[in-house]
N, C-alpha and C positions, 0 to 999 in steps of 0.2 A: 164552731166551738165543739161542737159532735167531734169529727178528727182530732181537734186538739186532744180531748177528755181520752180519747183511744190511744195516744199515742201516749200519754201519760199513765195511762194504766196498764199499758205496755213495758217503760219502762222502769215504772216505781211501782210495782210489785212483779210478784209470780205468776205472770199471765201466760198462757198454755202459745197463746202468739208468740211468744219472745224463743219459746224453744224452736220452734217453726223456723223460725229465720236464724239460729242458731248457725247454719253452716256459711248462708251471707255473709257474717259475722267474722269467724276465724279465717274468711277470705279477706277480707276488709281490714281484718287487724295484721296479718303476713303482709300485707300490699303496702301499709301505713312502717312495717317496722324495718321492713326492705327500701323503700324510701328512704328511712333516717339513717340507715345504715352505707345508704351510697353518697348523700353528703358528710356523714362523720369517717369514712375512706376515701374522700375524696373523690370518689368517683365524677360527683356532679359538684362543680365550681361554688364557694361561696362567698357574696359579694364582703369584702371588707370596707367598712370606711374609718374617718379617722379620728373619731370623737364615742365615747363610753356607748356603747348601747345598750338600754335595757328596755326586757322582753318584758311584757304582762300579757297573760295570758293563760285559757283553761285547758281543760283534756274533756268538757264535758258538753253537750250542745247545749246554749240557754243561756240567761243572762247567768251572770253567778257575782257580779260587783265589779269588774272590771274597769267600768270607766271612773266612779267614784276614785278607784284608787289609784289610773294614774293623773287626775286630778288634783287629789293629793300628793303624788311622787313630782309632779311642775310646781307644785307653791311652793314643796318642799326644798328641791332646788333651787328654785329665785333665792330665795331666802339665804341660801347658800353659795351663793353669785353666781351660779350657771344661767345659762340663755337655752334651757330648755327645748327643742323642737320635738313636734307630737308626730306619729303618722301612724297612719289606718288605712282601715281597705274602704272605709265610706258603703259601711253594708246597707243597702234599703236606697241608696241614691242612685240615679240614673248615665253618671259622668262614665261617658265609656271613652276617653283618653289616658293620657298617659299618666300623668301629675294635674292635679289639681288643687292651689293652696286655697285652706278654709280660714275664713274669714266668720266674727259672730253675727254679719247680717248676710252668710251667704245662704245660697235656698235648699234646705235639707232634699227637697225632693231632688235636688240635682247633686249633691254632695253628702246626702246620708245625715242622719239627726245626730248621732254622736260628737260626730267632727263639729259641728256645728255648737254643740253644747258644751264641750271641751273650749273650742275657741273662747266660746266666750266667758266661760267658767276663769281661766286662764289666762287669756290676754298673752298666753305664746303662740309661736309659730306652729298652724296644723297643717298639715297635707295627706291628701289621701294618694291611692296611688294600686292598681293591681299588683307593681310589682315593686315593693317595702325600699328595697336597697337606694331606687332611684330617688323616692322619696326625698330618703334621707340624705343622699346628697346636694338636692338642689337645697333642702335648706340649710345644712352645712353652706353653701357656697351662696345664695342669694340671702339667708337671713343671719349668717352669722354664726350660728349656734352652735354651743359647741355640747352639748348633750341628747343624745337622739332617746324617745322613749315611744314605743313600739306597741301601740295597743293591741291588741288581740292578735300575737304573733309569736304562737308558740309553734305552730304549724309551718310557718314560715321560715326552712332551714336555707333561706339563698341569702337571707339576709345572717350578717355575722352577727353575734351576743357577746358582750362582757358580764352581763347579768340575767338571769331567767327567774320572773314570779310570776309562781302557778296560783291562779285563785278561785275557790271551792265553794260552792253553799254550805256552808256547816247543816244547815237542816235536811236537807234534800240528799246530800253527800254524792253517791256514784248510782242511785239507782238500784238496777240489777248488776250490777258492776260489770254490764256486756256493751263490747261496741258496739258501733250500727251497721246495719239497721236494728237489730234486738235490742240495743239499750242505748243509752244518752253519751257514749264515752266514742268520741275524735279519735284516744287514743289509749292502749291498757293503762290501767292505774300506776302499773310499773315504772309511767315514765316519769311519776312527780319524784322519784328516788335521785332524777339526774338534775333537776332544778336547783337554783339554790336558794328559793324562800319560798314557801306554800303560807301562802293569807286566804284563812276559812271565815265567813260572811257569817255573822249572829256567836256562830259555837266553833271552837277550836277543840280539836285532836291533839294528841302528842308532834312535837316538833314543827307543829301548826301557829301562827301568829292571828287572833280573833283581831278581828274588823270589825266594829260598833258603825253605825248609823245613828246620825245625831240630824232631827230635822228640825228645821227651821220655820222662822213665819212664813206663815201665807204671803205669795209676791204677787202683785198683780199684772197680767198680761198686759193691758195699757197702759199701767204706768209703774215702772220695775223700781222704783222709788216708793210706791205708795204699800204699804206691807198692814195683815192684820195677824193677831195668834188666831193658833187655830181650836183655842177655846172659846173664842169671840162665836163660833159658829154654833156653839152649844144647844143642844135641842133641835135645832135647824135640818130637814129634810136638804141632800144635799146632793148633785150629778157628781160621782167622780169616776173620768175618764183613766182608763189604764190601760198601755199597751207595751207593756212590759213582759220579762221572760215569768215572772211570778213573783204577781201584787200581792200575797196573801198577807206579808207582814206589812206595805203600804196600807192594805185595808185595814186591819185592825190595828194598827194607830190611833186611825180615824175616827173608828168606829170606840177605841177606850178613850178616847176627850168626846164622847158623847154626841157624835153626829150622825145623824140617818142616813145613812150612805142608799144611793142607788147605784148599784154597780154598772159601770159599763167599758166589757172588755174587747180587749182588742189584742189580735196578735202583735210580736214583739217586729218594732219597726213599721207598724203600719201606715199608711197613708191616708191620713183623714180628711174627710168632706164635710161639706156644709152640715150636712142631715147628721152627720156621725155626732156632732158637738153644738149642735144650737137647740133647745128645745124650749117651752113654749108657756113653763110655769112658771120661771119666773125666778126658779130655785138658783141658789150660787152653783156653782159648777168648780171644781178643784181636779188638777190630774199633775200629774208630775211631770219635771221641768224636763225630761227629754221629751216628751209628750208638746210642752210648750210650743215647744219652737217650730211644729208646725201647725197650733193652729191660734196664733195670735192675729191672721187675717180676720177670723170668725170671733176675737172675743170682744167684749164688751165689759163694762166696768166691773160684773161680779162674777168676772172669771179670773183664778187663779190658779199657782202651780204651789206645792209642796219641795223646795231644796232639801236637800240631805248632803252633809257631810260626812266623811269617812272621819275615825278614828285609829289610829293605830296603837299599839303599846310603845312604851319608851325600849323593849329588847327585842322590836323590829326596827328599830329605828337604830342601835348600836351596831345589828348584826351589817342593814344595807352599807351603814359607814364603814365598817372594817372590807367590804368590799369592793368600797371604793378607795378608801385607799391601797390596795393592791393592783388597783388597774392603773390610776392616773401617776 
């Protein structure tokens, strides 16, 4: 937690480290824009396939809402007759082949917790894969599907795009606005100019589309059918586990319907143990549904996950259609 707390104050303020590693930095950012610029010359091959692709993803290191929304960008689709397929790189899972399709009872440790909470969020076709393009063919060709959506793949210039959404913490924003190592940014700010939607998490900028988070009852881990509100826990001293890029707004949620939260954090994708999530009072235990899905072996009846659904505006939802019909 010490590391974490440094590396945050590194790079969400003006901390005299961040100039230190200043020149890492403008090496880091020539190397990143020399890369983009030998696949948009062509220099380095990029893979096409034959069904719309669209990108989500950030410029910044950390969660920032990404999975929520393309979550909603698969219902959104069904809805709309596509067949959807997902693919990721399965960060935090151990799968070191080629392709691997997730399933929502496959085992995060070997396929990473997103993939796994997408699946099942969705009930489309996921796969993870190091390298995006192949992905998306095998489910083009063994699932069908004729819409490919691209989790955390902005970085990912081998695979081809019909669609790029950058997505931001509205609160947090860019930091020190310096890449890394000095600050939190993959890649300068300059490149959300070449995207064609930026969705900002809580608060929206100009030309920016806000993202709301709407959470749901309490689900419980043994039985995903049996649900409580989470005023029901009112007054109630409570464990909630979090290992997420930054719980501050899951915490105080929690803590305005009046629960006494005992914090317990954990880095984003962690791998949890027995001891990390069973304790001994007696107290209910809450953590969020990425969190879930790896530690439903350890719960017991009054453990529970927190769902959030994404929100979007009705003129994010105008703009992605005029840009799909320009592709199809």
């Amino acid at each position: 937690m010490l590391a974490k707390q440094f590396i945050e104050n590194t790079w969400y303020s003006k901390h005299p480290f961040s100039t230190i590693l200043l020149p890492m930095s403008w090496i880091y950012s020539l190397i990143v824009v020399i890369r983009r610029l030998c696949y948009q010359s062509g220099l380095i091959a990029i893979n096409q396939v034959d069904v719309p692709v669209i990108i989500v993803g950030n410029i910044s290191v950390g969660g920032t809402g990404k999975t929520p929304l393309v979550i909603w960008l698969a219902e959104y689709f069904k809805k709309k007759g596509f067949k959807p397929g997902i693919i990721s790189r399965g960060y935090g899972g151990k799968f070191a082949g080629k392709t691997q399709q997730v399933r929502a009872d496959s085992n995060p440790a070997l396929v990473g917790d997103e993939p796994v909470l997408i699946a099942k969020r969705t009930n489309c076709s996921v796969a993870i894969a190091v390298k995006k393009s192949r992905a998306a063919e095998e489910l083009i060709e063994y699932c069908d599907c004729n819409l490919i959506i691209c989790d955390d793949g902005m970085q990912h210039y081998s695979l081809s795009r019909d669609i790029e959404i950058a997505v931001i913490d509205g609160q947090r924003r860019f930091g020190n606005e310096r890449c890394l190592p000095a600050g939190p940014l993959r890649e300068p700010i300059s490149r959300l100019k070449m995207v064609d939607l930026v969705v900002s998490k809580y608060t929206a900028g100009r030309h920016e589309y806000k993202m709301e988070y709407v959470y749901g009852d309490l689900v419980s881990l043994v039985d995903p059918n049996n649900t409580i509100s989470v005023s029901s826990l009112k007054g109630e001293s409570v464990h909630v586990i979090s290992g997420i890029g930054n719980p501050d707004r899951y915490h105080s949620y929690l803590r305005n319907n009046k629960l006494h939260i005992i914090c317990h954090e954990f880095s984003d994708h962690y791998s949890y143990k027995k001891k990390d999530v069973v304790f001994e009072d007696g107290f209910p235990v809450v953590m969020t549904e990425k969190d879930a899905v790896k530690c439903t072996d350890y719960a017991t009846k009054n453990y529970w996950y927190l769902p959030i659904i994404a929100v979007l505006p009705d003129s994010f939802t105008y703009r992605l259609e005029a840009y799909m019909k320009d592709i199809i």
